[in-house]
N, C-alpha and C positions, 0 to 999 in steps of 0.2 A: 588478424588471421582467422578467429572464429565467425567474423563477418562474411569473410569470403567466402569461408569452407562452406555454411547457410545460401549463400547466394548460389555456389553453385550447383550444391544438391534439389534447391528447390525448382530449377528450371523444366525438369519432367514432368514436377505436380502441377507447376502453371498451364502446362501443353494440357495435361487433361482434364482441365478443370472444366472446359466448354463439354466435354461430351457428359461428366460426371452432371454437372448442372442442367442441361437439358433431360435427365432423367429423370429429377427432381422437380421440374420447375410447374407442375402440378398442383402439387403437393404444400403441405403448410410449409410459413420458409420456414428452414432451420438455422437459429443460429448458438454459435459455440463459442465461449466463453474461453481463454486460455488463461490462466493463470498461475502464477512462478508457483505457488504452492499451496499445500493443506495443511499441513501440518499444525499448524497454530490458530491460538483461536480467530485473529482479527480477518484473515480470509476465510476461517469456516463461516463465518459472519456475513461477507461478503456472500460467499456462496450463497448463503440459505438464502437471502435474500433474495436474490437471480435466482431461486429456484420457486420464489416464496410470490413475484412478482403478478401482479392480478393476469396479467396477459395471460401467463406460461399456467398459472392455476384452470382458466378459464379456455386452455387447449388454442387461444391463438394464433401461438407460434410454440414452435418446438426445440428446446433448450439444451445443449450440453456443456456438462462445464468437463473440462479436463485440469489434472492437476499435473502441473509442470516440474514437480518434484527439484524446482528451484535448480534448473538446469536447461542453460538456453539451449542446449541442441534438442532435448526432450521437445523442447516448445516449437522449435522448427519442426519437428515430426508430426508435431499435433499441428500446426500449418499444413504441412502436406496433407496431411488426413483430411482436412475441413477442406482445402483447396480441391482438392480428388475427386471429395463427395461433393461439390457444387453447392455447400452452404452460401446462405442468403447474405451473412454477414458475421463480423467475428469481433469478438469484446476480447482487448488486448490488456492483461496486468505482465507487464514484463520482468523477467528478471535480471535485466545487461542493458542498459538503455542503447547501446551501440550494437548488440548483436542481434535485438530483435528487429534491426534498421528493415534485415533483407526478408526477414518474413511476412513483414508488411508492405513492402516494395513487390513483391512475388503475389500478395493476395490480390494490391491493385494491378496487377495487369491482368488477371484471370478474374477482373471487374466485381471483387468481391470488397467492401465497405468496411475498412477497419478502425474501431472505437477504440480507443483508449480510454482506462480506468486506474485509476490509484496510483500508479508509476509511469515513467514516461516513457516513450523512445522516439528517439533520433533521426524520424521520418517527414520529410512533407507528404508522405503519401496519407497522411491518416487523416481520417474523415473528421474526428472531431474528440475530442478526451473531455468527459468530468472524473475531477479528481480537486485535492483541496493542496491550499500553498505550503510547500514542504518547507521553504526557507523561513516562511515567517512561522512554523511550527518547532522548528530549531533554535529559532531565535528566542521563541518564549520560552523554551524549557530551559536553558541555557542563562536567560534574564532571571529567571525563578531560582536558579541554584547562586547565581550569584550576587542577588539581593539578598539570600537565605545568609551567607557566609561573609557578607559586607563587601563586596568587592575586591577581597584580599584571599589570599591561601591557594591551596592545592585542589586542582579536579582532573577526575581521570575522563575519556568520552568513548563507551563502547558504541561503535558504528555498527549499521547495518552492511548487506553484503556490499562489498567494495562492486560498481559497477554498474552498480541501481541507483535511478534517479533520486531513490527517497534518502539513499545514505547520500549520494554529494548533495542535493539541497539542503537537509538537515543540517550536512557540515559545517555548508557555508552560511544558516544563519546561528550554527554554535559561535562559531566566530569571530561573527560579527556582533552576537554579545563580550565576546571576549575582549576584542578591540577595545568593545569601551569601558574594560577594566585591565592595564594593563599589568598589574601587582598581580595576577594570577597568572598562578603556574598550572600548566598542562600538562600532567607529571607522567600520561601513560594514554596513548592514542589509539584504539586495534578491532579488528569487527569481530562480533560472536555472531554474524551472518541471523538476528533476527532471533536468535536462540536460546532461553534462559536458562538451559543445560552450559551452553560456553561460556557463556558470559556469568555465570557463576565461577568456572573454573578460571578465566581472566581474573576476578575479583577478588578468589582466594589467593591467586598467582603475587597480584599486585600488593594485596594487604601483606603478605608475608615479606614483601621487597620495601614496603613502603609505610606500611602501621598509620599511625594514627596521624602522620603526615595526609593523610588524604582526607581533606573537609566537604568534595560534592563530588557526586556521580550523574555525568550527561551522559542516560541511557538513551540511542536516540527510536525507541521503544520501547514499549513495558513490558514486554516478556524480559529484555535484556536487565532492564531496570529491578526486575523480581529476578531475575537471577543472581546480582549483588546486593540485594538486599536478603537472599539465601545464604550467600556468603560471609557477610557481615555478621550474622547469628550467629550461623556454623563457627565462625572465632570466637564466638562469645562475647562480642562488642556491641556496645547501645546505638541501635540503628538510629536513633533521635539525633547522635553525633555526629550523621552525614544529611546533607541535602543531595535530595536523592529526583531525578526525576524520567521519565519517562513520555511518551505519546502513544497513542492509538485509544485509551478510555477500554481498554480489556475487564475482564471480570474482577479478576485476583489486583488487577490495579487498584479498580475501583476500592475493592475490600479493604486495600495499601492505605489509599487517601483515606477513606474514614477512620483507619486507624492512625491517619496522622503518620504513616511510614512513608513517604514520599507526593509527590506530585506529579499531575498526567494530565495531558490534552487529548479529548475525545477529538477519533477522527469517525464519521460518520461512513462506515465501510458500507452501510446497507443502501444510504441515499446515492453512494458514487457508483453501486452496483446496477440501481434501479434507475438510475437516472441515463447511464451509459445504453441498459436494456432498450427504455422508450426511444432514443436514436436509433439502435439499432433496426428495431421493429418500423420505426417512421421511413427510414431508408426499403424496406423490405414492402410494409402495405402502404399503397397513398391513400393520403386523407387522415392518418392514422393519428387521434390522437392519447396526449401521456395518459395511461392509466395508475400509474403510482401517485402515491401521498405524500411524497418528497418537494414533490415543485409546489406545493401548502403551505409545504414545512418551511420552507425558505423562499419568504416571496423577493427576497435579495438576490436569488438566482433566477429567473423566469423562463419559463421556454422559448420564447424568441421563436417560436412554428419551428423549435428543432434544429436551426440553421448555423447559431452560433458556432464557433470554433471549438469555443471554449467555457466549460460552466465549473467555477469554484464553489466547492460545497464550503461553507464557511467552518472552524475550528469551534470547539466547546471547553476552555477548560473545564476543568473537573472541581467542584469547590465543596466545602461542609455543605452550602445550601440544596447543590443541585443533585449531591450524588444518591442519595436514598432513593431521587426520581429517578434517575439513571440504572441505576439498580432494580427497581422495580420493571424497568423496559425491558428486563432480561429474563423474566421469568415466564 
C-alpha cells in the first residue's frame, strides 16, 4: 500500500522535473543525498563524510544531504523536492527497502541517476549501490556470540527497523549462524528500530521475564547492543556474563570492546558515503575522475571507470589490536 500511495504522488514531480532541470542545468550539478536518518552516530558519520568529500570541499559539485527522519514518506518528499529542482543525481540510504522502489522508479524517468548507499531497495532502476554485505555482517556477530557461550544456551536478537534491508540481511546471516548451532534457544526476537533508548527498554523488559537465563545478545547494531548492555547494569548484573555483540564500529562501541563489554564489526559509513558520491559526480561531469581516498583504501574494491553495479566496501572487526587505531580516526 505505501508503495503505491509513493508511486502515485510522485507522478507531478516527475512532469516537472524537465522544466526544473533546465534551469539548472548551467549551473554546478547538484546532488542530494537522502538518507532514512540523523539521529545517530553511524549516519552522522556518513554524512560528514559526503559533506567532508574533496569534490564538495573544493566547490565542484554542490551537495545536500536531507535527513529522512526514518520515514519513507518523508523520503519520497525529499524525491519530489530533488526531482522538481532538477538535481543532477541523488544518493539513496533507504529506510523500507520496498517503499523506496517508486522513488527511484520516478527519479528514473525524470532521467535523474540514482546511487545507492548502505541499504538497499527493491529497484532495477538504480544506477549502481556501494555499500558492504549485511548477511555476512550478521553472520559474524551472531558466530562471535555463539562461539562466546559454546554453542549452547539462550540469546535474545534486537533487530533493526522491520523493513530495511540491513535488519532482513542481518537476520538472515543471524541465522544462519544459528542453524549451525541447533541447542540454542532464541528466547526473545523484536526491533528497537536502530535505537539504544528501545532497546535498552527491550533488554530491561526481557531480563525482568527472563533473568539469567539469557547467555548472548545479537544486537544487529551497536547503538542497540549499548542499549542492553545499559540495561544489564542498570539490574546490577556482570555485563562479563553475556556475550554481547553489535555492528557498525560506533564510538561508545569501540570504548565497549576495549573494555572487554562486547563485540562489534566496523562498517566503513564514510568509504560507502564517499564512494557512492564519486559515482554520482562521474555520472554528472565526464571524464570525472574518484577524488576520495577510499578507492586506496581498499584496493579489493577498484573503480572499474565508475561502471560496476556494484562496490562491497569490505567489514573490519573490531579487535584489542586494531581498536586504539580506530579510535584515534575519530578524533
Amino acid at each position: 500500500m505505501l508503495r503505491k500511495t509513493i508511486a502515485k504522488t510522485m507522478v507531478t514531480a516527475s512532469a516537472l522535473a524537465l522544466v526544473a532541470g533546465a534551469a539548472l542545468a548551467e549551473g554546478k550539478p547538484r546532488i542530494g543525498a537522502a538518507v532514512y536518518g540523523l539521529n545517530a552516530e553511524f549516519m552522522q558519520i556518513w554524512a560528514d563524510a559526503a559533506e567532508n568529500h574533496p569534490a564538495v570541499k573544493e566547490g565542484l559539485v554542490e551537495l545536500t544531504v536531507f535527513d529522512g527522519r526514518y520515514d519513507a514518506l518523508v523520503q519520497q518528499e525529499q524525491f519530489e523536492t530533488m526531482i522538481t529542482e532538477g538535481y543532477s543525481a541523488i544518493i539513496f540510504v533507504p529506510i523500507d527497502i520496498e517503499a523506496g522502489a517508486a522513488a527511484v522508479d520516478a527519479a528514473a524517468e525524470a532521467g535523474i541517476p540514482v546511487f545507492g548507499s548502505n541499504t538497499r531497495v527493491n529497484s532495477d532502476k538504480l544506477t549502481a549501490y556501494v555499500g558492504s554485505n549485511d548477511v555476512e555482517s550478521g553472520y559474524m556477530e551472531a558466530k562471535y556470540i555463539l562461539d562466546k557461550i559454546g554453542c549452547k544456551g539462550n540469546v535474545v536478537i534486537i533487530e533493526g527497523p522491520i523493513g530495511q534491508s540491513a535488519q532482513i540481511q542481518r537476520l538472515e546471516g543471524n541465522q544462519k549462524a544459528l542453524a549451525e548451532c541447533p541447542d540454542v534457544k532464541v528466547l526473545e526476537q523484536q526491533t528497537a528500530n536502530w535505537s539504544r533508548a528501545e532497546a535498552q527498554t527491550l533488554m530491561e523488559n526481557w531480563l525482568t521475564k527472563h533473568g539469567s537465563a539469557i547467555n548472548g545478545v545479537i544486537g544487529q547494531n551497536d547503538e542497540m547492543a549499548l542499549g542492553a548492555i545499559e540495561a544489564i547494569k542498570a539490574a546490577n548484573l556482570n555485563v562479563g556474563d553475556f556475550a554481547i555483540a553489535g555492528i557498525d564500529g560506533v564510538t561508545d562501541a569501540l570504548h565497549a570492546v576495549k573494555a572487554g563489554d562486547m563485540a562489534s564489526i566496523l562498517q566503513d559509513g564514510a568509504a560507502q558515503a564517499q564512494g557512492a558520491l564519486d559515482l554520482a559526480i562521474a555520472s554528472a561531469i565526464p571524464g570525472y575522475e574518484p577524488m576520495s581516498p577510499i578507492w586506496k583504501k581498499y584496493p579489493d574494491m577498484p573503480w572499474n571507470g565508475g561502471k560496476d553495479a556494484e562496490y562491497n566496501v569490505p567489514w573490519t572487526p573490531v579487535t584489542a589490536e586494531n581498536v586504539d587505531a580506530l579510535l584515534a580516526e575519530r578524533q
